[in-house]
C-alpha positions in Angstrom: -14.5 6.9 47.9 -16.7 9.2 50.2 -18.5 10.9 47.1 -18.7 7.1 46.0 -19.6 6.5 49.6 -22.3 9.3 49.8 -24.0 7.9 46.2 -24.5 4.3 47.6 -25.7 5.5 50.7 -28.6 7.7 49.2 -29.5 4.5 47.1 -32.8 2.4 48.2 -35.1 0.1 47.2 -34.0 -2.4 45.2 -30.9 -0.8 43.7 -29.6 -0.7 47.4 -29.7 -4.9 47.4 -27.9 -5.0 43.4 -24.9 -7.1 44.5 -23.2 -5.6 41.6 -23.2 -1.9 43.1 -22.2 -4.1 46.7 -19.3 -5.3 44.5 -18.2 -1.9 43.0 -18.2 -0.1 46.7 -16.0 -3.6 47.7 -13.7 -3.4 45.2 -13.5 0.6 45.7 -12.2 0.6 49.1 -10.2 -2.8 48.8 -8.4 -0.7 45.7 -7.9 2.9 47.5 -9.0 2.2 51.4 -9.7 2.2 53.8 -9.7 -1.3 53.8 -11.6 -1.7 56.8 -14.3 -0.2 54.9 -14.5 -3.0 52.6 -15.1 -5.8 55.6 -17.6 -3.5 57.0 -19.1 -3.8 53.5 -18.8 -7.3 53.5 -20.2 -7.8 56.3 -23.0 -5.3 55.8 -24.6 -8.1 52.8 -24.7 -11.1 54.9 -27.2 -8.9 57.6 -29.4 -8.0 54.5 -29.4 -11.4 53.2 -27.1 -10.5 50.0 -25.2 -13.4 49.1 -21.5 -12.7 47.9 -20.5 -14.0 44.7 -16.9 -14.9 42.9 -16.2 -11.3 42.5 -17.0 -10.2 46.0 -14.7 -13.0 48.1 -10.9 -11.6 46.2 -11.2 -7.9 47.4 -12.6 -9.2 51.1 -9.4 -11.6 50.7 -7.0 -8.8 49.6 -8.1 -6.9 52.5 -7.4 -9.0 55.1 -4.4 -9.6 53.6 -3.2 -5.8 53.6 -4.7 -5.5 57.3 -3.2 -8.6 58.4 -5.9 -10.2 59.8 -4.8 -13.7 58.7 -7.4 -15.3 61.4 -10.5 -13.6 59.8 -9.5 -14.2 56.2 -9.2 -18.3 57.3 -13.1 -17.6 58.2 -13.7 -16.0 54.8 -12.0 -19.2 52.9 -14.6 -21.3 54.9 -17.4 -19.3 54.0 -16.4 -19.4 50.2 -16.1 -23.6 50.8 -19.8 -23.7 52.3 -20.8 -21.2 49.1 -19.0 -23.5 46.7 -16.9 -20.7 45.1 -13.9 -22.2 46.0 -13.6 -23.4 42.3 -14.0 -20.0 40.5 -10.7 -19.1 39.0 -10.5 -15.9 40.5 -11.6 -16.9 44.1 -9.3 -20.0 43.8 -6.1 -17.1 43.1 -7.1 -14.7 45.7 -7.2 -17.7 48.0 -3.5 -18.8 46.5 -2.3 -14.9 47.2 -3.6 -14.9 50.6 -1.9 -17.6 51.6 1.1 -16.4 50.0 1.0 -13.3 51.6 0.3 -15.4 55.5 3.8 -17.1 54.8 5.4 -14.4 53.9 3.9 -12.6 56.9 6.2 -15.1 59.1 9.3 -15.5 60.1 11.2 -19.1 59.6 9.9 -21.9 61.4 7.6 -25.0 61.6 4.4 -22.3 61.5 5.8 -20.7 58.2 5.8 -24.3 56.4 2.6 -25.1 57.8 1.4 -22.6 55.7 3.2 -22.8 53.1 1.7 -26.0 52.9 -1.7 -24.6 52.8 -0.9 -22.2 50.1 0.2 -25.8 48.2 -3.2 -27.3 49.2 -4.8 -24.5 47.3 -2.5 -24.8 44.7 -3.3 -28.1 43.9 -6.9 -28.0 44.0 -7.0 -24.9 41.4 -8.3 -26.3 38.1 -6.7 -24.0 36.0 -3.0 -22.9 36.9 -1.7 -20.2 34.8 2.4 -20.3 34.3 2.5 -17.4 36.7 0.6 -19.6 39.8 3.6 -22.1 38.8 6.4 -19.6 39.4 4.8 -18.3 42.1 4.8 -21.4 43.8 7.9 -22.7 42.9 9.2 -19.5 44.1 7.9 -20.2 47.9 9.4 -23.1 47.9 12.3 -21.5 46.7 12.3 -18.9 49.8 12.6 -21.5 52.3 15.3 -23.5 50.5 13.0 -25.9 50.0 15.0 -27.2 46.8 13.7 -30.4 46.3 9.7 -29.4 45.7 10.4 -26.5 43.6 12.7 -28.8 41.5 9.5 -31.3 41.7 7.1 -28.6 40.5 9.7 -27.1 38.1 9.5 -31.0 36.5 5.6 -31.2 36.8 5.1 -27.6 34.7 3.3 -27.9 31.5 4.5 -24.6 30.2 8.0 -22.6 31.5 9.0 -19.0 30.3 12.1 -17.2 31.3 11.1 -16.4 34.8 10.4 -20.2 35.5 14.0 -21.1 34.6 15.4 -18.0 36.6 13.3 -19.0 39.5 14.8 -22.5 39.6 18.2 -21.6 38.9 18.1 -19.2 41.8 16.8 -21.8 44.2 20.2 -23.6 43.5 22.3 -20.6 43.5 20.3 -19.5 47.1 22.1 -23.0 48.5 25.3 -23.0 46.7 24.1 -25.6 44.2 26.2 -24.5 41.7 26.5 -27.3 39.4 22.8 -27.5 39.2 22.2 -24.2 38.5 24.9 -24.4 35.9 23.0 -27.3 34.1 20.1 -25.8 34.0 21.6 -22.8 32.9 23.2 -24.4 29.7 19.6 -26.2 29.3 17.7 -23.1 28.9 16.5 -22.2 25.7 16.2 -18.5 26.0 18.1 -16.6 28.9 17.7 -12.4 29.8 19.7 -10.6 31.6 18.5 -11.9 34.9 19.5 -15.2 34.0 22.8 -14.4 33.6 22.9 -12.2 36.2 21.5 -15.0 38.9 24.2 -17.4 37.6 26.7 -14.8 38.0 25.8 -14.5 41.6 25.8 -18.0 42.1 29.3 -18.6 41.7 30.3 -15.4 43.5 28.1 -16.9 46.6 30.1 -19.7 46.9 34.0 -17.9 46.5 34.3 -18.3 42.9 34.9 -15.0 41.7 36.8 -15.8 38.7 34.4 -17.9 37.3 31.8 -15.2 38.1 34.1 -12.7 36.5 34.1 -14.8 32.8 30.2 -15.3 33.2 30.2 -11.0 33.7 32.2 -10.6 30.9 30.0 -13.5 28.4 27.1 -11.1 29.2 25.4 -10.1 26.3 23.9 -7.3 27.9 24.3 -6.6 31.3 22.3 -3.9 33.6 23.1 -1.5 36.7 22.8 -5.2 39.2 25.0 -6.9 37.0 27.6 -4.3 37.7 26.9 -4.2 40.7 27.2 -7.7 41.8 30.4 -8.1 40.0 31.5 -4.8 41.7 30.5 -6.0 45.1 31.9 -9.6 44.9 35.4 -8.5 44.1 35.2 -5.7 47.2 34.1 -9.0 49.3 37.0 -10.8 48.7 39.5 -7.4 49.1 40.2 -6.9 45.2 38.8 -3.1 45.9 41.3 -1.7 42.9 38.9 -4.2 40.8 35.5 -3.1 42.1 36.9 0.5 41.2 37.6 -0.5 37.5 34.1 -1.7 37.4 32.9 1.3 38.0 35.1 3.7 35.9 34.1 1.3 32.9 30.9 1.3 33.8 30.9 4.8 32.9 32.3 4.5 30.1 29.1 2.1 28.8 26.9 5.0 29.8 25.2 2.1 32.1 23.1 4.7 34.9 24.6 3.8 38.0 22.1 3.5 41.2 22.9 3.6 45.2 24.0 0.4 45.2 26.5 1.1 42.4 27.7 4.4 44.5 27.9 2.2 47.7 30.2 -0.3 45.9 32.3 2.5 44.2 32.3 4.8 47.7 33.1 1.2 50.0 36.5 0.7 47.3 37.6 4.1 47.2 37.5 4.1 50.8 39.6 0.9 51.2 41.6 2.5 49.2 41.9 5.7 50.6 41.6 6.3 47.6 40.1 10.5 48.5 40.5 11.7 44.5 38.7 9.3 43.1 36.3 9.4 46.3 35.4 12.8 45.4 34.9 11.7 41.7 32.5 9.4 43.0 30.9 11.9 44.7 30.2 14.5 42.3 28.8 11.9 39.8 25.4 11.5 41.9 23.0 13.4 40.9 20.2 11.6 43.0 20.7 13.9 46.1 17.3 12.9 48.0 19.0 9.1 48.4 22.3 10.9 49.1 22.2 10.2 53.0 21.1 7.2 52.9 24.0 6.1 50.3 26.3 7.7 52.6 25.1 6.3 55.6 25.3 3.1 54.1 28.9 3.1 53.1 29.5 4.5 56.4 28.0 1.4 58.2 30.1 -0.9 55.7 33.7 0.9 56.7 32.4 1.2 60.9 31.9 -2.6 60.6 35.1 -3.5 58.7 37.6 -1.4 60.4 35.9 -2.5 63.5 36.8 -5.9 62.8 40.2 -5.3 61.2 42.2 -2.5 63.4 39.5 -1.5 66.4 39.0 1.8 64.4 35.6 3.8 65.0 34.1 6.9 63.9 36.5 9.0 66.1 39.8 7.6 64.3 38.1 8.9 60.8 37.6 12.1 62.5 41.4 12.1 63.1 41.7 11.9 59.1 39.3 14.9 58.2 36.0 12.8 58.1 34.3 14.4 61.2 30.7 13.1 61.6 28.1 15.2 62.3 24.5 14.8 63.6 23.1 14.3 60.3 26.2 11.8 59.5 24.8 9.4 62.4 21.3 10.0 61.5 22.0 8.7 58.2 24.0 5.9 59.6 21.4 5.1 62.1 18.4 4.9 59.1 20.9 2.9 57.5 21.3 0.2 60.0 17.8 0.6 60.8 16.6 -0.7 56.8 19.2 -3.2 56.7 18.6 -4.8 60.0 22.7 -4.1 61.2 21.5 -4.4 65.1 25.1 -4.3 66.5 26.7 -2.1 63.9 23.7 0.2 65.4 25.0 -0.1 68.6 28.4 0.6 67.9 27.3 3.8 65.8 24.7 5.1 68.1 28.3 4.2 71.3 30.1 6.2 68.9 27.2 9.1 69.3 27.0 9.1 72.7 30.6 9.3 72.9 31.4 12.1 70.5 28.1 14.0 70.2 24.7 15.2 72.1 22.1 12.4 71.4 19.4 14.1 70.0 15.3 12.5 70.1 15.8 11.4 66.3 18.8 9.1 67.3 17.0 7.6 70.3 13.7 7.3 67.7 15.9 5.6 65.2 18.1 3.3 67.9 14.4 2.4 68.8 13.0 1.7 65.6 16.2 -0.6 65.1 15.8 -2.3 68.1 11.9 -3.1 67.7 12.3 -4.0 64.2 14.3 -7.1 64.9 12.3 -8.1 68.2 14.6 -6.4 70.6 12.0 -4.4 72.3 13.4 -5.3 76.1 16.1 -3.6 75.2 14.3 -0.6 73.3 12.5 0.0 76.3 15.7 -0.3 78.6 16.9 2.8 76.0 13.8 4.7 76.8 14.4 4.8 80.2 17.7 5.6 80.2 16.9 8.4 77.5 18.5 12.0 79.1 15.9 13.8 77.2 12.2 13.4 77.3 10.8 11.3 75.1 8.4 12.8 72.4 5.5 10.7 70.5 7.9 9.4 68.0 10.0 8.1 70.2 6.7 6.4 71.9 5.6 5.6 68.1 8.3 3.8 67.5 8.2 1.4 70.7 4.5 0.9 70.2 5.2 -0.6 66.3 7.3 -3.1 68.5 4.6 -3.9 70.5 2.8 -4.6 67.4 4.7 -7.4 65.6 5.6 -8.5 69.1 1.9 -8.3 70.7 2.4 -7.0 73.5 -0.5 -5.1 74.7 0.0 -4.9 78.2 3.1 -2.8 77.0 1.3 -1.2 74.9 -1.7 0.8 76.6 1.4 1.9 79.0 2.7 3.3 76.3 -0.8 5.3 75.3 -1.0 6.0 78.9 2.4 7.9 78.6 1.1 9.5 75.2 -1.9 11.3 76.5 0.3 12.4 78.8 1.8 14.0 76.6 -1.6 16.0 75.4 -0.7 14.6 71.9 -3.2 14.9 69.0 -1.5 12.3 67.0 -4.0 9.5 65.9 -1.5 7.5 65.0 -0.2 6.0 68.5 -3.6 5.0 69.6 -5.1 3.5 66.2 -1.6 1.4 66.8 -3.3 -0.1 70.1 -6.3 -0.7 68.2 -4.8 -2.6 65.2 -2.8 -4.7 68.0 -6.4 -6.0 70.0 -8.2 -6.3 66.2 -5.0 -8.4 65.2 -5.9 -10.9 68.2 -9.4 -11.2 67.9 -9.5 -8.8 70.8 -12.5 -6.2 68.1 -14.2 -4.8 71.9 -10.9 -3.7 73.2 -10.3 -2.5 69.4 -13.9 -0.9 69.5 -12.5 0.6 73.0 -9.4 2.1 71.8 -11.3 3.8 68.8 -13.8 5.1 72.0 -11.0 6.6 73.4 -9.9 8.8 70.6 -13.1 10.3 70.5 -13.1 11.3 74.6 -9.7 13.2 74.6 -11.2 14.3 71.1 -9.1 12.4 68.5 -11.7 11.7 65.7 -10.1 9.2 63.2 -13.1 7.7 60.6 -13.3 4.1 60.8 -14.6 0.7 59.6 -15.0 -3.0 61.5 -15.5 -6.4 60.9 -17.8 -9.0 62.7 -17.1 -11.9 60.2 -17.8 -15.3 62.4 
């Protein structure tokens, strides 16, 4: 993009006002970024009088979607209205997307169907819907557990493929609605493996793990998350000897097993105490990038279950051999971390503290727990109490709280703290910009930026004045 960059620049004349070169340099940095770039860009036509067309508005669209600047996209959709673009097929599905993308941007709540509804408004004014637009929204719907309109849309669709089907049949499954997901099911003409696989699930979700067991075995063909959702149903209802079966036959099959099969397997063998087979396990992963993750993972899973069932903790495994180490509880830590696990967290990173010497990448990933599920009180209560100094990771971490919370008071505190530090990372203080450009606040973003450039951070950036 900067040799792009460097050719358009050099352009004048009346090549420099050719709104299909605008368009290339548009698309360009909506494609590879930055995608500030491309709203700079965008802006850039309206103060030389170029008017947009129907292939300029999707990659301004897709932009603010990837930045997150719901707010200024919302301006965008009205400028397309006054343009009269709206009814372009390929504005009219950028607009759908972006929507999309603002509801799945939020969390549950009367907001999130608000939008949802005005993903629906653009849905319905489309003149052409292609059978993926259908899915797509009867998926949303889906999401929420909104049952009834994606059955309504489902009825409504002029065409359905396989995906349609699945996508209904998991909207039944996702509230226990097992006998309507079983009549579609026998009402489909063609099912895949996902079909099978959903209804499989569906009857494990609600306890019936027999039932799910005969639709497993029906299968005619049957991939690595068919396994493993059989595999992981019967270790959810104790039948770990079963789970374990699953997986030696599995092997059998020559099906390729992947972390989540190795969790299931590792989680049985353990209930089990099963170490032989354990070590089996083991030795058949091959994939040893993922292997602290998967272990970490199974880790969590046994913490949380012998927690519950005999008050055992990392210490009593210790007593059996299985010492854990500071990589052990890093592992665990990421683990809980990804899979939002906030009080198995805390009863890993107590178990830490207890046995081990907390090091900065435990606080950092306590941290990142915390603020990823909007515990950043207590995130910053950690950093306090912290017995080493914390480094910019550590500060990184917190100010990515601060983010999805929008706190910026918080925030500059936490730059304040970072220069402090004489740190040369960019990272923390373009953080604090995105957080004012995210509330409108562009001359405190414009100031951040400043900033950088007086303790000499130079970071290359692009801004937006859309109104």
């Amino acid at each position: 993009m900067e040799y792009s960059n460097l050719i358009f620049a050099q352009m004048g004349g009346l090549l420099n006002t050719e709104i299909t070169l605008w368009n290339a340099m548009i698309r360009g940095y909506a494609y590879n970024g930055p995608c500030e770039n491309c709203l700079s860009l965008f802006d850039e036509m309206s103060m030389r009088g170029i008017k947009p067309n129907n292939f300029t508005y999707p990659y301004v669209l897709n932009s603010c979607s990837q930045m997150g600047l719901f707010g200024v996209g919302r301006k965008v959709h009205g400028r397309i209205i006054k343009s009269g673009f709206w009814w372009a097929f390929s504005v009219g599905n950028a607009l759908f997307d972006f929507y999309v993308k603002r509801v799945e941007s939020l969390e549950m709540g009367l907001l999130k169907n608000e939008c949802l509804n005005d993903a629906r408004r653009i849905f319905d004014g489309m003149c052409e819907k292609t059978v993926e637009l259908w899915n797509k929204m009867v998926g949303k719907y889906a999401n929420i557990g909104d049952v009834k309109n994606a059955r309504h849309l489902f009825d409504e669709m002029p065409n359905r493929d396989v995906v349609s089907w699945n996508t209904m049949i998991s909207a039944y499954a996702k509230v226990g609605n097992v006998a309507a997901a079983s009549d579609l099911f026998d009402q489909m003409p063609e099912k895949n493996v996902v079909t099978w696989t959903t209804m499989l699930g569906a009857y494990a979700g609600v306890g019936d793990v027999e039932t799910a067991r005969k639709v497993f075995d029906k299968m005619p063909n049957k991939n690595a998350v068919s396994w493993n959702c059989m595999m992981s149903s019967y270790n959810r209802i104790g039948e770990f000897q079963q789970a374990l079966d699953l997986f030696v036959r599995m092997q059998f099959e020559n099906v390729q097993p992947d972390s989540f099969t190795f969790v299931a397997a590792l989680t049985a063998c353990s209930n089990l105490s099963n170490l032989e087979s354990g070590k089996w396990v083991h030795y058949l992963i091959r994939d040893w990038p993922k292997m602290g993750v998967i272990v970490g993972t199974v880790l969590v899973e046994i913490h949380s279950r012998k927690s519950q069932r005999c008050n055992h903790d990392f210490s009593s495994d210790a007593e059996k051999g299985l010492r854990p180490n500071d990589h052990t509880y890093s592992c665990a830590l990421f683990a809980c971390s990804h899979g939002g696990l906030v009080d198995e967290g805390r009863e890993v990173f107590k178990a830490l503290e207890r046995d081990l010497t907390v090091k900065l990448e435990h606080y950092c990933s306590m941290i990142d727990l915390l603020c990823r599920n909007d515990r950043l009180e207590e995130a910053e209560s950690l950093i306090n109490d912290m017995k080493v100094k914390p480094d910019i990771a550590v500060w990184g971490a917190l100010l990515r709280g601060c983010q999805e919370r929008g706190n910026v008071k918080l925030a500059e505190s936490i730059i304040r703290k970072a220069v402090e530090l004489e740190s040369r990372e960019a990272g923390v203080h373009v953080l604090l910009s995105n957080i004012h450009a995210s509330m409108g606040q562009w001359s405190d973003a414009l100031q951040a930026r400043k900033v950088m450039e007086e303790i000499g951070i130079w970071k290359r950036t692009g801004s937006s004045s859309i109104i």
